[in-house]
DRENVOBA-743192 format. One record per residue (C-alpha): residue number from 1; residue in one letter; y, x, z. Coordinates in Angstrom, 1 decimal. Layout:
<node seq="NUM" type="A" y="Y" x="X" z="Z"/>
...
//
This chain:
<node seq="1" type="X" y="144.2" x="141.0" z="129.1"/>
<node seq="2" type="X" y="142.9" x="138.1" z="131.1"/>
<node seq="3" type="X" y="144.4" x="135.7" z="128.3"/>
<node seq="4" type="X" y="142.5" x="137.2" z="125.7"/>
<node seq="5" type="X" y="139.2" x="137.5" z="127.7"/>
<node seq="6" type="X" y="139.6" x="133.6" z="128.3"/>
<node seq="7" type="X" y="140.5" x="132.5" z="124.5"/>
<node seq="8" type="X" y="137.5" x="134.7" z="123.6"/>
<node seq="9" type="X" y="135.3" x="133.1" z="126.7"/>
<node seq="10" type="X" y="136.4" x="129.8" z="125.4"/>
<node seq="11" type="X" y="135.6" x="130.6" z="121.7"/>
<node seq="12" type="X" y="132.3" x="131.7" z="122.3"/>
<node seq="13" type="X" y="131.4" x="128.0" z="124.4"/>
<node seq="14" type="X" y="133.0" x="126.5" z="121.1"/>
<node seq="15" type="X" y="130.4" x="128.3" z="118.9"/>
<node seq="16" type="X" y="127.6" x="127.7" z="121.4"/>
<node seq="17" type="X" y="128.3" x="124.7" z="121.8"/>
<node seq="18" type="X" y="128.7" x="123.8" z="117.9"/>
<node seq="19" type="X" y="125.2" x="125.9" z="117.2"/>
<node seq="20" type="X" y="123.8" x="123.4" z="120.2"/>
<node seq="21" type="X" y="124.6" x="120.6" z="117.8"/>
<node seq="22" type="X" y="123.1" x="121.6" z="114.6"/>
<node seq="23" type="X" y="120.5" x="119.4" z="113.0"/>
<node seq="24" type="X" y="118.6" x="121.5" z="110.8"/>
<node seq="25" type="X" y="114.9" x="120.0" z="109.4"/>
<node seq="26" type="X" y="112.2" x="122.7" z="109.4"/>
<node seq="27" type="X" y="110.3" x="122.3" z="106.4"/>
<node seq="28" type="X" y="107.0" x="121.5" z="108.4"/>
<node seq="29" type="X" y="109.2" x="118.4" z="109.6"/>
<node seq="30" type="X" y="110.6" x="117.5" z="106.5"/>
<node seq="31" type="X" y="107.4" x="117.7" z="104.3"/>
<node seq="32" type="X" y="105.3" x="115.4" z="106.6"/>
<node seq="33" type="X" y="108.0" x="112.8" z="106.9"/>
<node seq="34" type="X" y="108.0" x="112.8" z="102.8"/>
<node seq="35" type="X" y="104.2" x="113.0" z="103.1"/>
<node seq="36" type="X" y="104.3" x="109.6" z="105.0"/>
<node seq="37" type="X" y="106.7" x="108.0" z="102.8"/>
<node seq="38" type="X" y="104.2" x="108.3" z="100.0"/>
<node seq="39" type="X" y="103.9" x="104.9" z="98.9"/>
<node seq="40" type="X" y="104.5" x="101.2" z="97.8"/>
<node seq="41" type="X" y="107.0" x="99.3" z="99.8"/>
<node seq="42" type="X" y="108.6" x="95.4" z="99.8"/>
<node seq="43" type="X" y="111.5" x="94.5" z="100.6"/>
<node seq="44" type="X" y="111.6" x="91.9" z="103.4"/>
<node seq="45" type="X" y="114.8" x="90.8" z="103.5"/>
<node seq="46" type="X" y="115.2" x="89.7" z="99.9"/>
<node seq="47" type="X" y="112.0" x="89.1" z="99.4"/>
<node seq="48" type="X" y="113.0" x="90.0" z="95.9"/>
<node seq="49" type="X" y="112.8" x="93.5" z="96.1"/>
<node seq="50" type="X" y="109.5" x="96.1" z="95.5"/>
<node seq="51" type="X" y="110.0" x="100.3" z="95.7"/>
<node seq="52" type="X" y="107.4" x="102.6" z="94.6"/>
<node seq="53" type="X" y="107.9" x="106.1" z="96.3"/>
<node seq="54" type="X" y="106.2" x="109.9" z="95.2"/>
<node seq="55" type="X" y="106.1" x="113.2" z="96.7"/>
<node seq="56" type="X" y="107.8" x="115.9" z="94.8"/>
<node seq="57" type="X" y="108.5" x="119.6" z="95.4"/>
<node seq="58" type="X" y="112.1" x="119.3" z="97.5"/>
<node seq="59" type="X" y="111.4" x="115.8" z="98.9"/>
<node seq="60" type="X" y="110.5" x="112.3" z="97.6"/>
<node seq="61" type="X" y="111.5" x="110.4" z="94.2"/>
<node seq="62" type="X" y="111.8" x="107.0" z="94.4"/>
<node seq="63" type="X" y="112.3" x="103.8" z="92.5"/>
<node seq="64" type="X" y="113.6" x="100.1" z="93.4"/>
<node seq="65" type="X" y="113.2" x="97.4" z="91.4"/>
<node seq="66" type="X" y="114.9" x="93.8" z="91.9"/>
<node seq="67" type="X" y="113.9" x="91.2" z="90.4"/>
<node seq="68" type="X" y="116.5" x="89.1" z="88.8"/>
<node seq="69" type="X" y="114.7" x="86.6" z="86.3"/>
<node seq="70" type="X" y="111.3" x="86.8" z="84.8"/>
<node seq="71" type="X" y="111.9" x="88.6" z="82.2"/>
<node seq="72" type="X" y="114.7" x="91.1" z="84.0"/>
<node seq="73" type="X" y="115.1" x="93.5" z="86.6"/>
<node seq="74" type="X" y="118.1" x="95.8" z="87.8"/>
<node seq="75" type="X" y="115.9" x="99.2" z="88.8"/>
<node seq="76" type="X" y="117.3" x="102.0" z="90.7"/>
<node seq="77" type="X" y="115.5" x="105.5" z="90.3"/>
<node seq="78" type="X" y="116.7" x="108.2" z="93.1"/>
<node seq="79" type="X" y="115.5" x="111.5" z="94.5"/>
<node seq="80" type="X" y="115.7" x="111.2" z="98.5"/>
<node seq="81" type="X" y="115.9" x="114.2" z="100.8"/>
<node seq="82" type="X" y="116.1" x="113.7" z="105.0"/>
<node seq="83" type="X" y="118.1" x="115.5" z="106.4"/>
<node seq="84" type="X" y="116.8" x="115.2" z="110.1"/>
<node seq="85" type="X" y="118.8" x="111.5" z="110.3"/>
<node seq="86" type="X" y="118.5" x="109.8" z="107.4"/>
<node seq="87" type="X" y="117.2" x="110.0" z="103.4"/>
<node seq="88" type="X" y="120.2" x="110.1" z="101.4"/>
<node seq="89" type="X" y="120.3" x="110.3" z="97.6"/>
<node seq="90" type="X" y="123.4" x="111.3" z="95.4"/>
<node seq="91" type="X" y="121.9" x="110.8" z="91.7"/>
<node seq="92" type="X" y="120.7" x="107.5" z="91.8"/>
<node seq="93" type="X" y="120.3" x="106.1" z="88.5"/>
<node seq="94" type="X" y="120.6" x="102.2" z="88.1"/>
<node seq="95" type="X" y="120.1" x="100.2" z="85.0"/>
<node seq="96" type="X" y="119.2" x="96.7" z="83.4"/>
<node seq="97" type="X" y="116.0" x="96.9" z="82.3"/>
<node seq="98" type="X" y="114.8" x="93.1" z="79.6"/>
<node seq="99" type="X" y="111.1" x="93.1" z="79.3"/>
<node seq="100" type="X" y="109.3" x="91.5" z="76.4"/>
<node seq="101" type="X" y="107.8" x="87.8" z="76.6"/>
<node seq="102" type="X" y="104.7" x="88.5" z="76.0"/>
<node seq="103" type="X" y="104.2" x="91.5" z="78.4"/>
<node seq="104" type="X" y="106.1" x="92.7" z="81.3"/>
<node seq="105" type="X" y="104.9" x="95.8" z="80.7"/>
<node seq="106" type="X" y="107.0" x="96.0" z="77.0"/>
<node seq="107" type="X" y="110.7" x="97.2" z="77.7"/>
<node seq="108" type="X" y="113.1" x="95.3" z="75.2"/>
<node seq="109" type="X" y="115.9" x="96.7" z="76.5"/>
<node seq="110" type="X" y="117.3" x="99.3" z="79.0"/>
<node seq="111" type="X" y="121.2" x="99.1" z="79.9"/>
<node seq="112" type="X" y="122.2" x="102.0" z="81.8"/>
<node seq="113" type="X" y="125.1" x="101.0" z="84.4"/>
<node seq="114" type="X" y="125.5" x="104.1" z="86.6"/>
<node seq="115" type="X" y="123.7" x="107.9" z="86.6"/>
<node seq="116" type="X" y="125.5" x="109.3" z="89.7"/>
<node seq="117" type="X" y="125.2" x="106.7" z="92.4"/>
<node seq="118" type="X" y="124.9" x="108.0" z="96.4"/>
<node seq="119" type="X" y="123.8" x="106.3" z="99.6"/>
<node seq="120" type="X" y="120.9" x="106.4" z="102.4"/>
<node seq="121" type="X" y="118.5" x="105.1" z="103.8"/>
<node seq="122" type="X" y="117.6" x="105.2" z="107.7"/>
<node seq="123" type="X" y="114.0" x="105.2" z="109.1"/>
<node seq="124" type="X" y="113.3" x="102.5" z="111.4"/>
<node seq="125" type="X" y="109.9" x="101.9" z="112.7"/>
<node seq="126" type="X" y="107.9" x="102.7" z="109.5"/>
<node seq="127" type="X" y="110.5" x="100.4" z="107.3"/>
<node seq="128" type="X" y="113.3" x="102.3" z="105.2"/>
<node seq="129" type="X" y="116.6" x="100.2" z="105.9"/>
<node seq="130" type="X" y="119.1" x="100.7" z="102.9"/>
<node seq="131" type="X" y="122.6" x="100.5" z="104.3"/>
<node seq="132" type="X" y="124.3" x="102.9" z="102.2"/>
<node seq="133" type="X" y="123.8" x="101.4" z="99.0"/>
<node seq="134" type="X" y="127.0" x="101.2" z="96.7"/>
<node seq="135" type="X" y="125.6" x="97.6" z="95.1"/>
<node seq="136" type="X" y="126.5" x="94.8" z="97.7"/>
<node seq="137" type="X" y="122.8" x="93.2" z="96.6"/>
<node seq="138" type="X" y="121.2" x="96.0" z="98.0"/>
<node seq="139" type="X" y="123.0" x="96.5" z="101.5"/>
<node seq="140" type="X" y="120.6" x="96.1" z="104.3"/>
<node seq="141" type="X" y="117.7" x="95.6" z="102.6"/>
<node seq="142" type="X" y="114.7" x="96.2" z="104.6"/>
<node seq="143" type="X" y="111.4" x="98.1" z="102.8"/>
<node seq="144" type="X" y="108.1" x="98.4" z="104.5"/>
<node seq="145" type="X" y="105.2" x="99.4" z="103.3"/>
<node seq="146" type="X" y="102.4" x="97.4" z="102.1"/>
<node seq="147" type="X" y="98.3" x="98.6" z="101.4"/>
<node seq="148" type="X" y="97.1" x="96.8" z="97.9"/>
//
């Protein structure tokens, strides 16, 4: 009898102790650390790097674009959702995008590389730093956001 009382005893610490640990995000949490993210952002340890972020229902969509000539960038487009430790994403789209000569605002072309990429991003100080990016040109870069 005493064995059992102790193997329950020490369950029950287990569970508490496991409940104790949960990090949860209430929704009043979550929505006003999308609300802040709201935004345009640079990326300053490229320095070739801008991100444009928007509120949605369930969290924040995003976009990243890197500029690799004039004329072309690679651009990333994600929905991001905290949860309580970091923004992580698992349908990140990336893709080529040419512009035309005469505008940048003219796609010529778009090549689609990947629709299902994942990663994160953790909040440090106001700047989101992307360390779980799958592209090696994105690891560590470091967005904060900038007023026009």
């Amino acid at each position: 009898m005493k064995k059992i009382l102790t193997v329950l005893l020490t369950l029950t610490l287990v569970f508490a102790l496991a409940a104790c640990g949960s990090k949860e995000v209430s929704e009043d949490a979550g929505a006003e650390i999308y609300d802040s993210l709201v935004g345009q952002y640079q990326d300053l340890t490229s320095q070739r790097a801008v991100a444009s972020i928007e509120r949605t229902n369930d969290g924040c969509y995003m976009i990243v674009s890197w500029g690799n000539s004039a004329f072309e960038d690679v651009v990333w487009e994600m929905n991001l959702v905290y949860d309580g430790e970091k923004l992580t994403y698992n349908n990140c789209k990336t893709s080529v995008v040419t512009y035309s000569e005469d505008s940048a605002e003219d796609k010529e072309k778009e090549e689609i590389l990947s629709e299902n990429g994942e990663g994160y991003f953790l909040l440090e100080d106001g700047a989101l730093i992307w360390e779980g990016a799958q592209d090696i040109n994105c690891q560590e870069c470091r967005f904060e956001k900038f007023e026009f």
